[in-house]
N, C-alpha and C positions, 0 to 999 in steps of 0.2 A: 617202925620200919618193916618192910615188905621183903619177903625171901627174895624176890627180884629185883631188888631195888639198885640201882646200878646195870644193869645188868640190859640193855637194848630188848624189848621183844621176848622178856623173858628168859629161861634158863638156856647156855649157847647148847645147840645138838636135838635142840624138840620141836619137832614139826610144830607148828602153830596150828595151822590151816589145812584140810583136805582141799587140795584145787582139782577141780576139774578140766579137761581139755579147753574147755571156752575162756576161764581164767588164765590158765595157761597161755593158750595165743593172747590174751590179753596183754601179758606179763610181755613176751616177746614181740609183738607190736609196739610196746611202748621204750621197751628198751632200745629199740634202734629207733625211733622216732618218740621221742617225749611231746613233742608239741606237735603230732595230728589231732585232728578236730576229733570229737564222738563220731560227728559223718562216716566219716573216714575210718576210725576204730570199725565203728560197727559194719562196716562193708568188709572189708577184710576178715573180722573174726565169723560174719555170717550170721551176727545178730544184729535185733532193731534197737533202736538208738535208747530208747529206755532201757532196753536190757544192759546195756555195759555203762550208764550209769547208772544202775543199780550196782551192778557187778564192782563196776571203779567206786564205790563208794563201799562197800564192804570191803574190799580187798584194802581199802585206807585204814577203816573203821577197823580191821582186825592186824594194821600194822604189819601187812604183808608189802604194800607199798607206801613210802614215808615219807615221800616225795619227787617233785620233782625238779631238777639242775640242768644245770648248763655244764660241757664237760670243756677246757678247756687246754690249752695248749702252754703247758708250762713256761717253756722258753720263752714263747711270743708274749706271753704275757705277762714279762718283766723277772719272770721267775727259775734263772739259768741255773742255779747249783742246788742239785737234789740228793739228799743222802738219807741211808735208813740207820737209825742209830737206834742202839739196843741198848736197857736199862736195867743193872740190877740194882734192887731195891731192897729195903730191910724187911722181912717176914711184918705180916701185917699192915704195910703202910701203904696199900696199893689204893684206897680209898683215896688218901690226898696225894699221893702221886697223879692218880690219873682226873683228880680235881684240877689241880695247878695245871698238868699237860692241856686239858678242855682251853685253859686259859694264857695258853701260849702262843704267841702268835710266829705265824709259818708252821705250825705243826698241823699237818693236812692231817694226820691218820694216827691209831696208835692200837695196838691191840694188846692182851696179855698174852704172852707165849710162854708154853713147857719146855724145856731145856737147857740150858746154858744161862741163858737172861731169862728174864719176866715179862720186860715189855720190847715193841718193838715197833719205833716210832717212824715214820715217815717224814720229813721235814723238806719244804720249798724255798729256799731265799733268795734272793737278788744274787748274790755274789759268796766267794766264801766268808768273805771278813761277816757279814751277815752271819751265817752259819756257823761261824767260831763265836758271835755272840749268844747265839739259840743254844746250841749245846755248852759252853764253857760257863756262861753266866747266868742263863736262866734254865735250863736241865739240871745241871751239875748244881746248882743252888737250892733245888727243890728238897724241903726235908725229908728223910727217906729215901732218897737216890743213893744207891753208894758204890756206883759205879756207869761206864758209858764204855761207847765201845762204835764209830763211827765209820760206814761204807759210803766212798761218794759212788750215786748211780753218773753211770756214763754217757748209758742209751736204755730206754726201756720200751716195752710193748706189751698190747693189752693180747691179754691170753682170750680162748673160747667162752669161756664162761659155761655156764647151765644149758643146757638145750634146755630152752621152756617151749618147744614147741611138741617136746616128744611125752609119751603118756606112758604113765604108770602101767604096766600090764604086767 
């Protein structure tokens, strides 16, 4: 087993990659548009079309980009009661914890947090009775859980994010 093994991209807090301004627009091009053509990348970022597939193919290859989704509209898409439910768990058990969480279904997200809990899961379901099943019977039953602790979201909204269009100087 590998010092990062678990672990997305490596150890969390270490640059991976020096990007340049070109990756950069790259990166920002794509996040507000996933699906333009290369054409089209490469016009806007001001390279030729070999270049940003070369470019989007390392930036894959070095796991700075891991894909690409569809972002969708919770509600409309059958999935009305959103809560973030936080997990304390037993020292050491965060391997199968966040094994079984991978394999729970409506559990959109889950990260380890410092403070108060450990983990801190995001969960989508249809309704609450749903969501009294995700966390009561299949959270709370996970070995290593030894506790929950549940927020219903009411309204949410996507914050700024990164400027990937601005450059390291």
């Amino acid at each position: 087993m590998s010092a990062n093994e678990g672990v997305e991209g490596g150890w969390p807090g270490r640059s991976a990659a020096n990007l340049d301004g070109v990756d950069r627009a790259i990166i920002a091009e794509l996040l507000r548009d996933g699906r333009m053509s290369m054409r089209t990348l490469a016009e806007r970022v001001h390279v030729s079309r070999a270049n940003v597939y070369a470019r989007l193919t390392r930036l894959m290859d070095d796991g700075v980009i891991t894909g690409f989704t569809a972002e969708l509209a919770p509600h409309r898409a059958g999935l009305g009661t959103s809560a973030y439910v936080s997990v304390t768990i037993e020292q050491n058990s965060w391997r199968q914890v966040t094994a079984r969480l991978r394999e729970t279904p409506y559990v959109e997200h889950f990260a380890m947090v410092g403070g108060d809990y450990d983990v801190l899961v995001l969960v989508r379901t249809p309704d609450n009775a749903a969501l009294r099943h995700v966390v009561l019977e299949r959270i709370q039953d996970i070995p290593g859980v030894r506790a929950t602790r549940t927020w219903l979201v009411f309204e949410e909204a996507r914050g700024r994010g990164a400027d990937w269009g601005a450059h390291d100087g």
